[in-house]
N, C-alpha and C positions, 0 to 999 in steps of 0.2 A: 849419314847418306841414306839417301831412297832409291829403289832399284823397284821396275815394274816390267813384267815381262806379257810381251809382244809372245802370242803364235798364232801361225796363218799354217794350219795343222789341213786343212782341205783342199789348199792349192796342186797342182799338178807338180810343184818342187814346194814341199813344207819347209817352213822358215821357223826358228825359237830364237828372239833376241831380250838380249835383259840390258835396260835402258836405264844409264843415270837418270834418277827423276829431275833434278835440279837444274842441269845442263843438259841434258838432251843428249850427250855420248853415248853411244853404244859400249859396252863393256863383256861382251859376250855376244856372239853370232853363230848360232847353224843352221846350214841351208843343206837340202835335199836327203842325203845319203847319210850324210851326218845328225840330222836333224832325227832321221829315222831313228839312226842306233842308239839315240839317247833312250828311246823308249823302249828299244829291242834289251838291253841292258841291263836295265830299270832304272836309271839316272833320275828321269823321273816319268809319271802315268800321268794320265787324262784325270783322273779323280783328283789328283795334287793341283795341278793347274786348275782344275775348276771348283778348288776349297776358297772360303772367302774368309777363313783365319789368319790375322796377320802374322803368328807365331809361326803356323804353315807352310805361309808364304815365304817368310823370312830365314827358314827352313830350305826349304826349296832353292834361293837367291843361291845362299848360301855353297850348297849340294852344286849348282850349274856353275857358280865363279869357279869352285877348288877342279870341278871335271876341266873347264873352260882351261885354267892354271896350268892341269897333270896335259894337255893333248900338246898346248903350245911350248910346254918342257920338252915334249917328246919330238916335236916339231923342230925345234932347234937343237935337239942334241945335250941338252942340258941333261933327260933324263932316258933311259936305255926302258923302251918299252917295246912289247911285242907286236912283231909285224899281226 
């Protein structure tokens, strides 16, 4: 699988989405406040996004599905995280 990520990092509500290359599914999505804290965090920076290594990048994919995984666990209850 191929994953390419989307960010509109200048918009009035910044977006980070990591897009099946293959099919076009979205598999990861944060908008505004969320999209913030990824970088407030360090989930990931502006230098990562704008490395053109594919090891990096695949690095990064990587980093944003397991964060994308731990929120939607915590989301449903699956896993006990802090308000």
């Amino acid at each position: 699988m191929t994953f390419t990520i989307n960010a509109w990092l200048d918009k009035s509500t910044p977006e980070l989405i990591v897009t099946e290359e293959d099919t076009g599914i979205i598999v990861a999505s944060w908008v505004g406040r969320a999209c913030d804290q990824l970088f407030q965090t360090g989930v990931v920076s502006l230098q990562e996004l704008n490395q053109a290594s594919k090891a990096g990048i695949k690095k990064l994919v990587k980093r944003l599905l397991l964060e994308y995984a731990s929120e939607q666990m915590c989301i449903t209850g699956i896993k006990d995280c802090p308000l």
